[in-house]
N, C-alpha and C positions, 0 to 999 in steps of 0.2 A: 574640848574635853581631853586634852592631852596635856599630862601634869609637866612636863620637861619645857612644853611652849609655853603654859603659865606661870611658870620660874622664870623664864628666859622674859617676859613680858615683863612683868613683874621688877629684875633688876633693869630694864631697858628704862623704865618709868623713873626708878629712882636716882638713875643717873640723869636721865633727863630735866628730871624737877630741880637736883644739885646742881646742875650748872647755871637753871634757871635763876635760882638762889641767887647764886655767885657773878649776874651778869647786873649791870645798870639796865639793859632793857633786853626784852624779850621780841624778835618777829615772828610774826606767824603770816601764814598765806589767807587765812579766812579769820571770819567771824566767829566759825565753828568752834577756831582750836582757843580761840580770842575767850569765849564763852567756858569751855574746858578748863583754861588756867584759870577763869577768875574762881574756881570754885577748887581745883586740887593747887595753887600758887597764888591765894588773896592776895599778897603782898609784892609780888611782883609788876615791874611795867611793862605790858602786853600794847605791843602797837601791831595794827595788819598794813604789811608791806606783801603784796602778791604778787604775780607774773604778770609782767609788762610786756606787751606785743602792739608792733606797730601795726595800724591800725590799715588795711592795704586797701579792703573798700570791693565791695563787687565789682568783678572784673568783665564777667558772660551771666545774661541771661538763663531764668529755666531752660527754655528752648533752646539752648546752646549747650546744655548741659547734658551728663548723662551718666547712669550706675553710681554704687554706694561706694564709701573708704571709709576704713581703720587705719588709723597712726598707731603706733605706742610699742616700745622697746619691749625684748621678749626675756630679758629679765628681771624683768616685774611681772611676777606669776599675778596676780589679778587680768593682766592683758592676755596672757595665756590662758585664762579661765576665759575672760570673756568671749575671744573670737571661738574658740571650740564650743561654746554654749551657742552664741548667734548661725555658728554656719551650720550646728546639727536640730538647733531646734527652732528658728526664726528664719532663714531665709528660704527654706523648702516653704513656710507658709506664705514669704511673700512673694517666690517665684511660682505658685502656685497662682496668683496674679498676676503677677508681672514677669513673663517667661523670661523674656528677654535680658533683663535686669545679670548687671555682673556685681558681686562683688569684692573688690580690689582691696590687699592686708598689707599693709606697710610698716616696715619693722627691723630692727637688727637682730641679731641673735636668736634668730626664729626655731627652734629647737623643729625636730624630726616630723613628730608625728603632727605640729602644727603645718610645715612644709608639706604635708602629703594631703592634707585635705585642699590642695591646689587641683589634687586629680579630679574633684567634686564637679560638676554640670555648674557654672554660674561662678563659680571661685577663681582669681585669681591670686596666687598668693607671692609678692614683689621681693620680699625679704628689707633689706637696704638700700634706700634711694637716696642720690645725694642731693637733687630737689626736688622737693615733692608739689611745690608751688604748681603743676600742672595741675596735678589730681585737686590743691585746694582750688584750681578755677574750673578746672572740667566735670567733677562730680556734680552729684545733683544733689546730692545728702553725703556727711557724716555720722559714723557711729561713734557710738559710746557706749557698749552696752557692759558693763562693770557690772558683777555684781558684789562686790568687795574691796574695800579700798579707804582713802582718805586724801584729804587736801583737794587743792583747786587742781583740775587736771587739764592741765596745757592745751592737750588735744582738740579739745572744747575752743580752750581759747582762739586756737591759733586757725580753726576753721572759721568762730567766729568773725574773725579778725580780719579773714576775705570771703564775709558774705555768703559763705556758705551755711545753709541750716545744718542742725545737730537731731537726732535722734536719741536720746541719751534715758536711761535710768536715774532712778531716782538719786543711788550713792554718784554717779556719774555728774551729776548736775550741785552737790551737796557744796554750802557755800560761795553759789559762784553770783547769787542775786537774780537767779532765774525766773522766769513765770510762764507755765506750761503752756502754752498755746498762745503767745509771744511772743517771747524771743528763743524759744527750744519746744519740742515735746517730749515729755517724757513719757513714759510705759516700763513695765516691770516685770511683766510675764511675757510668756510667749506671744503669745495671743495679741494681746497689746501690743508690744513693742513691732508685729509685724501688721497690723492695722494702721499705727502712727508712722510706718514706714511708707505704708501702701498711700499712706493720705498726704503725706508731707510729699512724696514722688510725683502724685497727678495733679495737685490742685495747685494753679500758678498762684493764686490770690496768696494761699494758705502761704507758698514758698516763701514767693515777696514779704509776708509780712515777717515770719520769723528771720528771713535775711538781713531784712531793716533791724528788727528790736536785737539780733546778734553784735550785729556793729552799733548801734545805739550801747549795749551792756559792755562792750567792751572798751567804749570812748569814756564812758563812766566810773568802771572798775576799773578796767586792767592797761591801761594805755600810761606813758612817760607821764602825761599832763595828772593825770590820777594820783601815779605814786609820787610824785613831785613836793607836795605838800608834807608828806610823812617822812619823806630822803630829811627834807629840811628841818622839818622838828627834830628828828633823833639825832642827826650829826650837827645840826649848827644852832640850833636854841639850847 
């Protein structure tokens, strides 16, 4: 409801669609936006080219594993909404089960008052790592808890991609070929999302199997051999 964002929206759109115009083809990362042009850009050629992540494969077992991670840069205020939603109103319910439980924020540009909820019982908060491939083999779960946003989002992918399950919301998961209690869980309120945390952390069967359909979705969507076919139609057919 702010007239100055819906101007700003508004000419972002029309410049956007103008170029779309003016290009031979259009990429997009999902189905989603795939779906959006065919109704505001009929005339356009929309092909989905998305994130490609090599595919790395579970590295450590449940039982080798341990406590939650957030990826995602801190300026992209969605990732700034998210973690201060999940650390004040989701993980006091799931450390209310699971004491023990840390969880670790990975992130550049971490503004202030995200930094300070490090002091929190259970938070760790990292800033900038330059590899995080630890935390994708040592965690036991990834988050995602977005509640605002668009496109495929990486984070997802890139734990997928070693076998790590995803905890994610609904916009978290939007486009990416998911199926809740397969190859992710999703949840969307508090409540939820710290139940599907608490159940995806004890239950090995549960882990194993959303670990398998992760890298299963990601050999199918988002891997070299995936986008492979679409590289070759736009640039050499």
């Amino acid at each position: 409801d702010d007239p100055a964002l819906a101007r700003a929206a508004e000419r972002t759109r029309r410049q956007e669609l103008a170029v779309i115009a003016a290009a031979d083809t259009t990429l997009v990362v999902s189905s989603v936006e795939r779906e959006v042009l065919a109704a505001d850009a009929p005339g356009a050629r929309v092909e989905v080219l998305s994130n490609v992540h090599e595919v790395h494969g579970c590295k450590a077992p449940w039982d080798a594993r341990r406590d939650l991670v957030f990826v995602g840069g801190f300026r992209h205020p969605p990732n700034v909404d998210a973690v201060r939603w999940f650390v004040s109103e989701v993980l006091p319910r799931v450390r209310e089960r699971l004491p023990g439980v840390c969880f670790h924020c990975i992130g550049s540009d971490m503004p202030a008052d995200i930094e300070a909820l490090g002091a929190l019982p259970g938070v760790e908060m990292h800033g900038y790592v330059p590899d995080i491939t630890p935390y994708m083999e040592g965690c036991r779960l990834e988050l995602a808890p977005l509640r605002y946003g668009a496109g495929v989002k990486g984070k997802v992918n890139l734990s997928m991609a070693h076998g790590q399950p995803v905890v994610a919301t609904s916009c978290a998961a939007e486009g990416m070929h998911l199926v809740d209690g397969q190859d992710v869980l999703v949840a969307d309120d508090a409540d939820d999302s710290a139940e599907a945390v608490v159940r995806a952390y004890g239950d090995p069967a549960l882990w194993e199997r959303l670990a398998a359909g992760g890298l299963d979705n990601i050999r199918r969507h988002f891997s070299a051999e995936a986008a492979r076919g679409v590289v070759r139609r736009v640039f050499f057919d």
